[in-house]
PDB file of N, CA, C, O and CB in Angstrom:
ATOM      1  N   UNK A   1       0.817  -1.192   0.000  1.00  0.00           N
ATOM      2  CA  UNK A   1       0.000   0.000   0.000  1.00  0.00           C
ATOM      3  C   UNK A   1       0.850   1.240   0.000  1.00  0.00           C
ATOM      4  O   UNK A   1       2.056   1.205   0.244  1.00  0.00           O
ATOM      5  CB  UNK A   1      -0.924   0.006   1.181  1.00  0.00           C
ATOM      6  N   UNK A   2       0.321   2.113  -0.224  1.00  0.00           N
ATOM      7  CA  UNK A   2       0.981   3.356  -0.405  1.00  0.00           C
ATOM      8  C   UNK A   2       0.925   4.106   0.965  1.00  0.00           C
ATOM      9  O   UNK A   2      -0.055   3.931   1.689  1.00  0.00           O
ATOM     10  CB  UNK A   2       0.315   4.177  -1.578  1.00  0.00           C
ATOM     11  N   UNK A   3       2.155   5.111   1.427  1.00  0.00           N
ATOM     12  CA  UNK A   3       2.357   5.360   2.936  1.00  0.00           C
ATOM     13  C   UNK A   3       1.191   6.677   3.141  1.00  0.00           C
ATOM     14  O   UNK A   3       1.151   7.687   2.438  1.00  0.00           O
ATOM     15  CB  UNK A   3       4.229   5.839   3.357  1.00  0.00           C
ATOM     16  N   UNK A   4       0.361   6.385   4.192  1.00  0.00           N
ATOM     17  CA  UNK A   4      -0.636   7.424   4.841  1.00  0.00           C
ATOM     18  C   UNK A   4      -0.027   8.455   5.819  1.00  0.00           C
ATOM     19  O   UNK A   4      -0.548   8.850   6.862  1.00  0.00           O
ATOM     20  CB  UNK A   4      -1.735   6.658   5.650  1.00  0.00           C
ATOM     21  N   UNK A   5       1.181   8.827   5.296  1.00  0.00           N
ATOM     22  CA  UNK A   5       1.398   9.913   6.423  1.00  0.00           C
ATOM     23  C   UNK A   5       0.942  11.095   5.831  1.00  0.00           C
ATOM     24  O   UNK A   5       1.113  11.300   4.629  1.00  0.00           O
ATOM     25  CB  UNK A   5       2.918  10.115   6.944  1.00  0.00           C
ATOM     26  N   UNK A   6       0.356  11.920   6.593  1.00  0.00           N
ATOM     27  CA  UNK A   6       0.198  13.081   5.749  1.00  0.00           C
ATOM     28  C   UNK A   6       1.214  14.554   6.048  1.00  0.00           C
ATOM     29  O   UNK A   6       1.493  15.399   5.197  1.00  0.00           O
ATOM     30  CB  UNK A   6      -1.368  13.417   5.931  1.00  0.00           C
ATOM     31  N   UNK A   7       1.773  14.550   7.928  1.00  0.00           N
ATOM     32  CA  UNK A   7       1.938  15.551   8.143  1.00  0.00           C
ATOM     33  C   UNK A   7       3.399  15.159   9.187  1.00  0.00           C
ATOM     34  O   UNK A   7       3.503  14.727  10.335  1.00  0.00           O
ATOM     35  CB  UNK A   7       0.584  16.250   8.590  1.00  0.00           C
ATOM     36  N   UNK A   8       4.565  15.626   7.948  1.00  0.00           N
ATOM     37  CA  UNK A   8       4.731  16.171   6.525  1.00  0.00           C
ATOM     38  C   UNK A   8       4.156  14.976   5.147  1.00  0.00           C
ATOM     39  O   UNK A   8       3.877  13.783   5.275  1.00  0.00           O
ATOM     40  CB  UNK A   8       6.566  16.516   6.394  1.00  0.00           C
ATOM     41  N   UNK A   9       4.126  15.795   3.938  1.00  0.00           N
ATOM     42  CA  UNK A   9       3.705  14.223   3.137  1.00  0.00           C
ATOM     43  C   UNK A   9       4.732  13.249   2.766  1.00  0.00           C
ATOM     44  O   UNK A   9       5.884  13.563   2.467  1.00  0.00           O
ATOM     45  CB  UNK A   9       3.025  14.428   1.701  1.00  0.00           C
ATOM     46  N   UNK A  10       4.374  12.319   2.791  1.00  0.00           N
ATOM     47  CA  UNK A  10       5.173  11.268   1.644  1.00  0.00           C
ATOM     48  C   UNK A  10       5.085  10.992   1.049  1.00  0.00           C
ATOM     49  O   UNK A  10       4.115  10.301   0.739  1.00  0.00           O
ATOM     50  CB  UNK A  10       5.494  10.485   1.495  1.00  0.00           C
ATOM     51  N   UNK A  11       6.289  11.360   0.132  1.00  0.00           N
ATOM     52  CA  UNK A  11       5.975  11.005  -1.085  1.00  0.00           C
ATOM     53  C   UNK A  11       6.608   9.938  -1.877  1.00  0.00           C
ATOM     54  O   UNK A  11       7.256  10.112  -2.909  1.00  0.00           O
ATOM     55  CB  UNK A  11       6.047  11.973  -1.674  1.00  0.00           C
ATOM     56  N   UNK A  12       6.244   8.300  -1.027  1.00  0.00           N
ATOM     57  CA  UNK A  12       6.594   7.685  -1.893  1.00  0.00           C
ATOM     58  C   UNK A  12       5.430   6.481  -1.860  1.00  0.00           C
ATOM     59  O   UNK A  12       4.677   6.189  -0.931  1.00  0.00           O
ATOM     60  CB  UNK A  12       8.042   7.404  -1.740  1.00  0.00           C
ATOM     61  N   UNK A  13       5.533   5.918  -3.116  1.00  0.00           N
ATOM     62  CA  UNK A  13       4.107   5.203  -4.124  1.00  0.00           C
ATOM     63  C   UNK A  13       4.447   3.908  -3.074  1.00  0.00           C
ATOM     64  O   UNK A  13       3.638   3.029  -3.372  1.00  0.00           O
ATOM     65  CB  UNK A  13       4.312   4.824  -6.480  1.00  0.00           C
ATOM     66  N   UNK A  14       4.928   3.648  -2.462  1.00  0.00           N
ATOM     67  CA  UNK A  14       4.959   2.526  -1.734  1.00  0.00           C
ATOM     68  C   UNK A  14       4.951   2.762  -0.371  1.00  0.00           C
ATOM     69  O   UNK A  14       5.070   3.781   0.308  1.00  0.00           O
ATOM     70  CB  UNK A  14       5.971   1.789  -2.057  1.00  0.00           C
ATOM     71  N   UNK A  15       4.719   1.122  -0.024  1.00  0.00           N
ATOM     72  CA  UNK A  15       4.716   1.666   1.883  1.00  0.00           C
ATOM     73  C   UNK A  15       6.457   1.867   2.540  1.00  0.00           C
ATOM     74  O   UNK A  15       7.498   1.302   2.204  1.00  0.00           O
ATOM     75  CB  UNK A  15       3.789  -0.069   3.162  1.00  0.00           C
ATOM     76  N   UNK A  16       6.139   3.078   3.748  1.00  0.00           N
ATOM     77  CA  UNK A  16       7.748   3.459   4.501  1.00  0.00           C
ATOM     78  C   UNK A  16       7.068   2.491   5.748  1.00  0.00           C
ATOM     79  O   UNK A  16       5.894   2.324   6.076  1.00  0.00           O
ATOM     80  CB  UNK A  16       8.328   5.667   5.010  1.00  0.00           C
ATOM     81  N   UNK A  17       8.337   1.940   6.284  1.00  0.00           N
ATOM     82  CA  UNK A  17       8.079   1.482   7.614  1.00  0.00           C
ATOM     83  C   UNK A  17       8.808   2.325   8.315  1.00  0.00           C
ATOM     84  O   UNK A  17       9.942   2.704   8.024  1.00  0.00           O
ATOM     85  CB  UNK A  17       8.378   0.095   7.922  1.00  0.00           C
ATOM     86  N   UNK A  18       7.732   2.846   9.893  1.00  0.00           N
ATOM     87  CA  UNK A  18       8.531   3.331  11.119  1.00  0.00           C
ATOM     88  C   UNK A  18       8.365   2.872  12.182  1.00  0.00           C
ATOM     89  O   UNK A  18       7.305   2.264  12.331  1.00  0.00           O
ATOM     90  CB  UNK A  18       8.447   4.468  11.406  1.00  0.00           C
ATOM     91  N   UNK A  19       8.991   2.928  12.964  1.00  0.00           N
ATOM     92  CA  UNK A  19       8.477   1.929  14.071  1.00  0.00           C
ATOM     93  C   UNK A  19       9.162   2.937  15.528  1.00  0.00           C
ATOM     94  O   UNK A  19      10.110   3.722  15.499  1.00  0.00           O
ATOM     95  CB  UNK A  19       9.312  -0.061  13.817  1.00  0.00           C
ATOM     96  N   UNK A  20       8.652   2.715  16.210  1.00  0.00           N
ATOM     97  CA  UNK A  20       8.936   3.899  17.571  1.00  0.00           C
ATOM     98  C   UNK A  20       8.494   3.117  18.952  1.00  0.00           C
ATOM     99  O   UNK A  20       7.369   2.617  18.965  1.00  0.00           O
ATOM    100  CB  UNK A  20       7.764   5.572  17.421  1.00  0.00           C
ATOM    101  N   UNK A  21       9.272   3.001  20.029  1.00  0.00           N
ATOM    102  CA  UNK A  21       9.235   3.014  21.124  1.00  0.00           C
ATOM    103  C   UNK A  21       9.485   3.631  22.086  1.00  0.00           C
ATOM    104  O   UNK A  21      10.350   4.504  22.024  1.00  0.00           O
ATOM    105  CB  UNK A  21       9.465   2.509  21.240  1.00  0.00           C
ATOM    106  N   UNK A  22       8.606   3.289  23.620  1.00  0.00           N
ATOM    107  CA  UNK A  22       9.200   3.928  24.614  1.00  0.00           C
ATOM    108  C   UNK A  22       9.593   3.349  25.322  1.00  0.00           C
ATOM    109  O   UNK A  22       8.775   2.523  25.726  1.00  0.00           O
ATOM    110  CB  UNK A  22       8.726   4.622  25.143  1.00  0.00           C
ATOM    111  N   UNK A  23      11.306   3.249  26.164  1.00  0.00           N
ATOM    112  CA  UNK A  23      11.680   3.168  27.060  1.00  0.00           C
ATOM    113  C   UNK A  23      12.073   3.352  27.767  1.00  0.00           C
ATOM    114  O   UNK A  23      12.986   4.177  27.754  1.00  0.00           O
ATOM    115  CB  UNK A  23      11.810   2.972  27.128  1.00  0.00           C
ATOM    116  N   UNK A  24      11.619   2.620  29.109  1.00  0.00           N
ATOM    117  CA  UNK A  24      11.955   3.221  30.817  1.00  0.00           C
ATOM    118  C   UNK A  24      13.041   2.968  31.055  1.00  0.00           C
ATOM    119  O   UNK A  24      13.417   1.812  30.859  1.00  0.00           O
ATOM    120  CB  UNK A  24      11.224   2.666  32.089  1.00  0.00           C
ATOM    121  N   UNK A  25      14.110   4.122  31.654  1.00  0.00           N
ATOM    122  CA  UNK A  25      15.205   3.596  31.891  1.00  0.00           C
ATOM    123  C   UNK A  25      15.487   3.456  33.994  1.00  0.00           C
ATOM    124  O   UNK A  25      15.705   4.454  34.681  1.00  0.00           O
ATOM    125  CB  UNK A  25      16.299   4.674  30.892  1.00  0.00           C
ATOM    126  N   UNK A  26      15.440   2.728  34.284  1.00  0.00           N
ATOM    127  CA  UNK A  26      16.069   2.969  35.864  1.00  0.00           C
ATOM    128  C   UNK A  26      16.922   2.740  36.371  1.00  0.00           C
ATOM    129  O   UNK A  26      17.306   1.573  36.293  1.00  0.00           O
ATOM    130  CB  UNK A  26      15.682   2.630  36.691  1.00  0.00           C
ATOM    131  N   UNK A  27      17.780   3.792  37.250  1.00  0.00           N
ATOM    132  CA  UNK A  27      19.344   3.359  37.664  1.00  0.00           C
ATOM    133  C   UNK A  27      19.129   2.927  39.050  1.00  0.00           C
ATOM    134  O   UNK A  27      20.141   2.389  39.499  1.00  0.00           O
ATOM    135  CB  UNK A  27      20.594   4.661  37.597  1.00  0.00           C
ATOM    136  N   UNK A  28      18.343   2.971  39.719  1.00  0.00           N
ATOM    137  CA  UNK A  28      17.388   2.512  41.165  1.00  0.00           C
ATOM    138  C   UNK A  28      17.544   4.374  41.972  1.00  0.00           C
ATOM    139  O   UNK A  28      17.439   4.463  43.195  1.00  0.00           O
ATOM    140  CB  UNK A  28      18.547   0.664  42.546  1.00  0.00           C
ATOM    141  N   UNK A  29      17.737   5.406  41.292  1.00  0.00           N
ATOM    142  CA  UNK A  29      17.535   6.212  42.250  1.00  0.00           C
ATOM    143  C   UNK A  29      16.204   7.593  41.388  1.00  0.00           C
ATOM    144  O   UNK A  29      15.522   8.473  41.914  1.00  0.00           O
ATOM    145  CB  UNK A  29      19.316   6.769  42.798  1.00  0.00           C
ATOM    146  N   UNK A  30      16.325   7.248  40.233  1.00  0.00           N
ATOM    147  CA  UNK A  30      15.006   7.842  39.013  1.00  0.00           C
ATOM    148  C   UNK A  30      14.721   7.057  38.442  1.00  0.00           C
ATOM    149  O   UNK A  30      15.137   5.909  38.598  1.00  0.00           O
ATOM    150  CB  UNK A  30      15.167   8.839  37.927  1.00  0.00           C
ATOM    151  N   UNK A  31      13.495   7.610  37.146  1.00  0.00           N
ATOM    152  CA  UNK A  31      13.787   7.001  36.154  1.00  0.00           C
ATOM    153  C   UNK A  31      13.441   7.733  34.931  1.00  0.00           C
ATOM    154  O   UNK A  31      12.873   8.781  35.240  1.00  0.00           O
ATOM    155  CB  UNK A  31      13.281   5.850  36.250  1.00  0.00           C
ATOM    156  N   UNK A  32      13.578   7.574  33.516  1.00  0.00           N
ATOM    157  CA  UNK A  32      13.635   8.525  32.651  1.00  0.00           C
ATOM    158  C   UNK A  32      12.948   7.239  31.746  1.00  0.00           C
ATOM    159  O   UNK A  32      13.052   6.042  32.014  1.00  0.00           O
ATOM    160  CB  UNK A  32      15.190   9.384  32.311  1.00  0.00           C
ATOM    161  N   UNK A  33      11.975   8.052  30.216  1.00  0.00           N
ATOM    162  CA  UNK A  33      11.219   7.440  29.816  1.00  0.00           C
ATOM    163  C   UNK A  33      12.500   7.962  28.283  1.00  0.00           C
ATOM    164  O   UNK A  33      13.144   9.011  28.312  1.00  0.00           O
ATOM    165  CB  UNK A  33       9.429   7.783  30.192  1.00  0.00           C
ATOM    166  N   UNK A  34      12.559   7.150  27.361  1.00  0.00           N
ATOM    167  CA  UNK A  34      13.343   7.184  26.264  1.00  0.00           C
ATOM    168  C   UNK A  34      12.747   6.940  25.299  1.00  0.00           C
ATOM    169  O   UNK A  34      12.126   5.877  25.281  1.00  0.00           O
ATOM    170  CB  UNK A  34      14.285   6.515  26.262  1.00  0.00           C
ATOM    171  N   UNK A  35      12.713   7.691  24.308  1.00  0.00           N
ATOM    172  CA  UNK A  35      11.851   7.945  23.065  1.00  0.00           C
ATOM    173  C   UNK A  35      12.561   7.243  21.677  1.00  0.00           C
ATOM    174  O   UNK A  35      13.100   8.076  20.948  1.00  0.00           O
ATOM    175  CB  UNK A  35      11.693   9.681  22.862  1.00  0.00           C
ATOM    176  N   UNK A  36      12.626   6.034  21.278  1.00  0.00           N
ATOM    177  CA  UNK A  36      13.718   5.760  20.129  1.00  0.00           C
ATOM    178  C   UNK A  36      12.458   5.667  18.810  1.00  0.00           C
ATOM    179  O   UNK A  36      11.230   5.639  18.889  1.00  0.00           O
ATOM    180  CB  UNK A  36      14.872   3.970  20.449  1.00  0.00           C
ATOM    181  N   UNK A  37      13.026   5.648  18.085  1.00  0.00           N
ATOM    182  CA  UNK A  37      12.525   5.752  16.507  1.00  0.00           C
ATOM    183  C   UNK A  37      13.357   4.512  15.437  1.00  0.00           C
ATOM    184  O   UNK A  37      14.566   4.290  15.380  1.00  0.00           O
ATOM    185  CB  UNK A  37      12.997   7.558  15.878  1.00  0.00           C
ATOM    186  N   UNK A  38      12.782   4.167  15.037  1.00  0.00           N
ATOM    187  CA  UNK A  38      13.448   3.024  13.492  1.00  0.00           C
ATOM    188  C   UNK A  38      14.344   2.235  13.973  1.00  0.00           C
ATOM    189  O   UNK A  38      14.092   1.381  14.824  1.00  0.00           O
ATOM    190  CB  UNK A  38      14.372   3.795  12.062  1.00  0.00           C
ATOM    191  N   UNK A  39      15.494   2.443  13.472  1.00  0.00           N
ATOM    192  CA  UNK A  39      16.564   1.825  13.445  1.00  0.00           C
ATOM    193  C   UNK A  39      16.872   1.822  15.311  1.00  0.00           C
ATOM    194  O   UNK A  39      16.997   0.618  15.531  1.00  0.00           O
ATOM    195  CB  UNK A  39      17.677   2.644  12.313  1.00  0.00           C
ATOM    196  N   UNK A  40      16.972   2.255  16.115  1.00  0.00           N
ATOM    197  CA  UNK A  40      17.110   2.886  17.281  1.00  0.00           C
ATOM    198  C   UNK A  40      16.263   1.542  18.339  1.00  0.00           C
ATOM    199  O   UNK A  40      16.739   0.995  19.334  1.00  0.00           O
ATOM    200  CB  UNK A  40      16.345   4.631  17.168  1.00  0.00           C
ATOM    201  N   UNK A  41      15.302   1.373  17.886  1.00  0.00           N
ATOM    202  CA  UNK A  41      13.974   0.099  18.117  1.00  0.00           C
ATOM    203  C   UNK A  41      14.859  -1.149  17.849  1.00  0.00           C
ATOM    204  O   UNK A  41      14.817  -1.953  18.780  1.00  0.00           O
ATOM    205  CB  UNK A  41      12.374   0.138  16.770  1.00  0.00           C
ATOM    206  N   UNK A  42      15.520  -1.449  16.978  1.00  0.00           N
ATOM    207  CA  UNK A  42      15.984  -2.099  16.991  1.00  0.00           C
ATOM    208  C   UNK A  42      17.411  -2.597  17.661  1.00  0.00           C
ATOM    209  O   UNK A  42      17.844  -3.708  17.968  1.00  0.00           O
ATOM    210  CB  UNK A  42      15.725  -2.028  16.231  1.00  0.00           C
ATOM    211  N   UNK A  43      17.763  -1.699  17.716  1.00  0.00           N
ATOM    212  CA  UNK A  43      19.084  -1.146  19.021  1.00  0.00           C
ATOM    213  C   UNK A  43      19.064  -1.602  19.762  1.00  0.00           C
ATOM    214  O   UNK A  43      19.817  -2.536  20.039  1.00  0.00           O
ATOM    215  CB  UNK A  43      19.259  -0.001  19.705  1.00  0.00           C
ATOM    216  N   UNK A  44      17.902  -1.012  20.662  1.00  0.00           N
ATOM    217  CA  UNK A  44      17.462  -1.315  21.931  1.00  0.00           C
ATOM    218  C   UNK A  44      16.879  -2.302  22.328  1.00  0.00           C
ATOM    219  O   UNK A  44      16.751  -2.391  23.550  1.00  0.00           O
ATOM    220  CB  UNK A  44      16.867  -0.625  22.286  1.00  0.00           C
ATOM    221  N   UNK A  45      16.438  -3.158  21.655  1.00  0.00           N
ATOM    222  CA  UNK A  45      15.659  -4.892  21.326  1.00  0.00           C
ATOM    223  C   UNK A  45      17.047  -6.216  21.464  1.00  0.00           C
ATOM    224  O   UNK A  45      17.113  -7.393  21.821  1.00  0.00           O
ATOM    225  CB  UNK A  45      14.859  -4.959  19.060  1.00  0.00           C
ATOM    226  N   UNK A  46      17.943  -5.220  20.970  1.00  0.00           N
ATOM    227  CA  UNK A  46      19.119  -6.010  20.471  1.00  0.00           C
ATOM    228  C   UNK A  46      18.717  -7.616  19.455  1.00  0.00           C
ATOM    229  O   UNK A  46      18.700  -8.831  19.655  1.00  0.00           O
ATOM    230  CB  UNK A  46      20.003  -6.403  22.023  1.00  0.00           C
ATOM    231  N   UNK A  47      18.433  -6.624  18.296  1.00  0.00           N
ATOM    232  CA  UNK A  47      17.541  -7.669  17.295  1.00  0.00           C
ATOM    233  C   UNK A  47      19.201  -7.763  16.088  1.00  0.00           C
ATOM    234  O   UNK A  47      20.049  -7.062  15.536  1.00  0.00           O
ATOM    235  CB  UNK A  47      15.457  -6.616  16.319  1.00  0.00           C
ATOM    236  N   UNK A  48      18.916  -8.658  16.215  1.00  0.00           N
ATOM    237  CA  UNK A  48      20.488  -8.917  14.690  1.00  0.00           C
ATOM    238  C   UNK A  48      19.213  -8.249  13.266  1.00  0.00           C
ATOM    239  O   UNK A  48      17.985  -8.317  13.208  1.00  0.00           O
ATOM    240  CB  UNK A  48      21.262 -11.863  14.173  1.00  0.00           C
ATOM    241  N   UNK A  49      19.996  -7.794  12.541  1.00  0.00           N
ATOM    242  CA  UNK A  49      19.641  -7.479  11.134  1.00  0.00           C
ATOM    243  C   UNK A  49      18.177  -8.361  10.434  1.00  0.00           C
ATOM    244  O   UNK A  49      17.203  -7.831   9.901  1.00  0.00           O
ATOM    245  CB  UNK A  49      21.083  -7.879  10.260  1.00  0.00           C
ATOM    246  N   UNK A  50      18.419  -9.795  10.646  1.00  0.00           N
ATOM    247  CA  UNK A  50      17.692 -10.563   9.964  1.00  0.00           C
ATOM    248  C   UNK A  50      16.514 -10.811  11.003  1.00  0.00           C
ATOM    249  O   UNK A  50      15.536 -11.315  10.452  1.00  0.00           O
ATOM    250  CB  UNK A  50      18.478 -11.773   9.437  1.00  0.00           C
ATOM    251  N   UNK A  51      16.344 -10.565  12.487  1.00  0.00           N
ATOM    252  CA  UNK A  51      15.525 -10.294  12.775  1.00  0.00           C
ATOM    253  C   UNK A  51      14.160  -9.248  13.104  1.00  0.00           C
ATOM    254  O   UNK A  51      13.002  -9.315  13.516  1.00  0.00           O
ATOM    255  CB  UNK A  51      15.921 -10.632  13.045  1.00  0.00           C
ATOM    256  N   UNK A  52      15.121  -8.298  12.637  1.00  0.00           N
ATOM    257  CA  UNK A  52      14.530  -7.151  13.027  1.00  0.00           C
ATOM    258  C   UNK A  52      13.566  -6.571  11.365  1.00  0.00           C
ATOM    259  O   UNK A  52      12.664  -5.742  11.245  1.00  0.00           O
ATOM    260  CB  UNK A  52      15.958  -6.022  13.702  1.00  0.00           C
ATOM    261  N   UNK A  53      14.507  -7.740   9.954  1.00  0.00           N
ATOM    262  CA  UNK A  53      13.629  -7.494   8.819  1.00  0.00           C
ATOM    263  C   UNK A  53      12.937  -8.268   9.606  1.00  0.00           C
ATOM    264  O   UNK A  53      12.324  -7.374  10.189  1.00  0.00           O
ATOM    265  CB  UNK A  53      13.903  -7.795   7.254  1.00  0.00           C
ATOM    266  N   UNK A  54      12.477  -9.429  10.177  1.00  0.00           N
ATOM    267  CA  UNK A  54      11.362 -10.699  10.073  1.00  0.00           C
ATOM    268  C   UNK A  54      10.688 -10.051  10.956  1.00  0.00           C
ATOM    269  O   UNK A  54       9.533 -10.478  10.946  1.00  0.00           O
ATOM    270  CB  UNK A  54      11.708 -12.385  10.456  1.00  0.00           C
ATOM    271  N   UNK A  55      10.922  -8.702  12.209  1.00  0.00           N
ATOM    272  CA  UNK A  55       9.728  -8.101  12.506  1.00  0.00           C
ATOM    273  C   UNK A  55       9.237  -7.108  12.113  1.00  0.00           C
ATOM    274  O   UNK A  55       8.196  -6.697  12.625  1.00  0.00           O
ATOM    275  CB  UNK A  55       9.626  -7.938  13.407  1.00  0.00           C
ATOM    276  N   UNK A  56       9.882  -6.416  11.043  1.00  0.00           N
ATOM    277  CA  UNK A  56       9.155  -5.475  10.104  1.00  0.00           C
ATOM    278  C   UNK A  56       8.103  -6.077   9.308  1.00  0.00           C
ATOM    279  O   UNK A  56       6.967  -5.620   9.184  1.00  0.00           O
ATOM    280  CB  UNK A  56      10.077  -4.855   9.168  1.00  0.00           C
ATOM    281  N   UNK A  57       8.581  -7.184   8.753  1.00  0.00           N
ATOM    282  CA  UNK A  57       7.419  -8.023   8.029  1.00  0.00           C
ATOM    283  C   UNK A  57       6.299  -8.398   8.694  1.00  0.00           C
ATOM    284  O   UNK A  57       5.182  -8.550   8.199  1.00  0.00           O
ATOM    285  CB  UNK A  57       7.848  -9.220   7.552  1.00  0.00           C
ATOM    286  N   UNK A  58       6.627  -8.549   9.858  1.00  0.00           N
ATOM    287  CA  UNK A  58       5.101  -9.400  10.819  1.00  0.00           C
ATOM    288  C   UNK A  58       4.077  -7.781  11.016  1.00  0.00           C
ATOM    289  O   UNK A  58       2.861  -7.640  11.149  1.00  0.00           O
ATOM    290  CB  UNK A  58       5.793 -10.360  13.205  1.00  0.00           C
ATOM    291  N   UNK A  59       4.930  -7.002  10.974  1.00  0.00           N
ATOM    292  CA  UNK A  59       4.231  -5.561  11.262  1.00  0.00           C
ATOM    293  C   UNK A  59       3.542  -5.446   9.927  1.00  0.00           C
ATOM    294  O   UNK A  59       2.406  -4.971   9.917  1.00  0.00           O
ATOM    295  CB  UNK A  59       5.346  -4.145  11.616  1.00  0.00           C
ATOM    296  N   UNK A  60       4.042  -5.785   8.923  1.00  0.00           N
ATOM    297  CA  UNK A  60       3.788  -5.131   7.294  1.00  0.00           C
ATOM    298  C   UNK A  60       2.451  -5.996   7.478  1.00  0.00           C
ATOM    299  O   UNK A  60       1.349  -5.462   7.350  1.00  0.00           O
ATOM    300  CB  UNK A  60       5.118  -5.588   5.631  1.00  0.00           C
ATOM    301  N   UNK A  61       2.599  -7.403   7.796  1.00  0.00           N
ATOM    302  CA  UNK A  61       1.427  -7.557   7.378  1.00  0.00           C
ATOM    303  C   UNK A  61       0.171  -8.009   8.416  1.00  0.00           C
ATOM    304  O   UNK A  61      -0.793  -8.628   7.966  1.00  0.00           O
ATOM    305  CB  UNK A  61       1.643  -8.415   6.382  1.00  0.00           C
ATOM    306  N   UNK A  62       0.266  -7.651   9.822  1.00  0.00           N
ATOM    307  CA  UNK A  62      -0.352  -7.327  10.877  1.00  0.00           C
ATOM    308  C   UNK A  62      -1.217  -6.225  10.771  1.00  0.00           C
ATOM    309  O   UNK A  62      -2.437  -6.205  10.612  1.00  0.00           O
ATOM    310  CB  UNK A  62       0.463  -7.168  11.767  1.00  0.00           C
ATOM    311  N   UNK A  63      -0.232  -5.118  10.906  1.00  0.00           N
ATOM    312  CA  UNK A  63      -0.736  -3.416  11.068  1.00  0.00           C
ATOM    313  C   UNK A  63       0.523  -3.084  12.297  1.00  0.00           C
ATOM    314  O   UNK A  63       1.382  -2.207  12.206  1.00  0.00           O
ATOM    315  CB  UNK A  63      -2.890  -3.107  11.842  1.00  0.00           C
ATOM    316  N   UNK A  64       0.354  -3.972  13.335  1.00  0.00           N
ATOM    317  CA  UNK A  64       1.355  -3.428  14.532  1.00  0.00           C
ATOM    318  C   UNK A  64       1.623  -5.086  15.228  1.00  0.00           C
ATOM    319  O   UNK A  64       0.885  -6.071  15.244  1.00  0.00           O
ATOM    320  CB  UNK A  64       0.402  -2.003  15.887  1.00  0.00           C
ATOM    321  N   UNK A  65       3.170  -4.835  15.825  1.00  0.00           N
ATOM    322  CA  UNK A  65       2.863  -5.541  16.885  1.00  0.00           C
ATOM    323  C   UNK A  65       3.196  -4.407  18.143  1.00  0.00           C
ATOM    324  O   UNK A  65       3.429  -3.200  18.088  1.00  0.00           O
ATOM    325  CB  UNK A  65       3.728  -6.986  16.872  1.00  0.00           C
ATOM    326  N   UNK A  66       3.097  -5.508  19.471  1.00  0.00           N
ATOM    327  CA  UNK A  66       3.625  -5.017  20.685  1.00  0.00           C
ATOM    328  C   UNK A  66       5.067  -6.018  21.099  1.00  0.00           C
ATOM    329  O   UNK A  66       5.092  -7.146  20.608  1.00  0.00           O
ATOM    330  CB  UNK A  66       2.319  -5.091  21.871  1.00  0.00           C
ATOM    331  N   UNK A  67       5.843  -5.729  21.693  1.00  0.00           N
ATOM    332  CA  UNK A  67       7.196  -6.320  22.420  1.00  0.00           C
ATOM    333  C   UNK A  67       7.084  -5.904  23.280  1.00  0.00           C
ATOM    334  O   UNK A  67       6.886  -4.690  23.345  1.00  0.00           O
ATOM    335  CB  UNK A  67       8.498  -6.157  22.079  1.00  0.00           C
ATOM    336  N   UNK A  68       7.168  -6.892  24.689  1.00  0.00           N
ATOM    337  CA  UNK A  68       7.280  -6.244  26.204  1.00  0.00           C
ATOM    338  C   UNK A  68       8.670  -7.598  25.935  1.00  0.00           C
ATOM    339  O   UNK A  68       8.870  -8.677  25.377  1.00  0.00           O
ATOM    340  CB  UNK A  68       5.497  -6.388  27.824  1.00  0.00           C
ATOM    341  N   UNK A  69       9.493  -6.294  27.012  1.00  0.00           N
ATOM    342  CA  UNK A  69      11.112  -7.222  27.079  1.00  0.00           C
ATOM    343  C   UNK A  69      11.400  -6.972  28.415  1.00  0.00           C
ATOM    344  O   UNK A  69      12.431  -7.418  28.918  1.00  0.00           O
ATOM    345  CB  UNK A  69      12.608  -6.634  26.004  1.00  0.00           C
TER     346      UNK A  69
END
């Protein structure tokens, strides 16, 4: 399908994948909530390359998943 973002547009004839999380970080005396985006999601998952395509795909053709780690 073609990407529904509108704001800013995209402009490309096919679908973009993004993917965004939040995580809590705690050192035991705060804690801070961490905002990652794309590639960054995958970082922080500590997903190797070939997994992190095989969960873009489950997303592509889901709509979403969730990961609690």
């Amino acid at each position: 399908g073609r990407c529904t973002r509108h704001n800013p547009p995209c402009p490309s004839q096919t679908g973009v994948r993004q993917a965004s999380a939040r995580v809590l970080v705690e050192d035991g005396t705060s804690e801070a909530v961490v905002l990652c985006r794309n590639e960054q999601v995958a970082a922080v998952l500590g997903l190797s390359l070939l997994t992190w395509e095989a969960v873009q795909n489950c997303v592509q053709s889901r709509g979403s998943v969730c990961i609690q780690h």
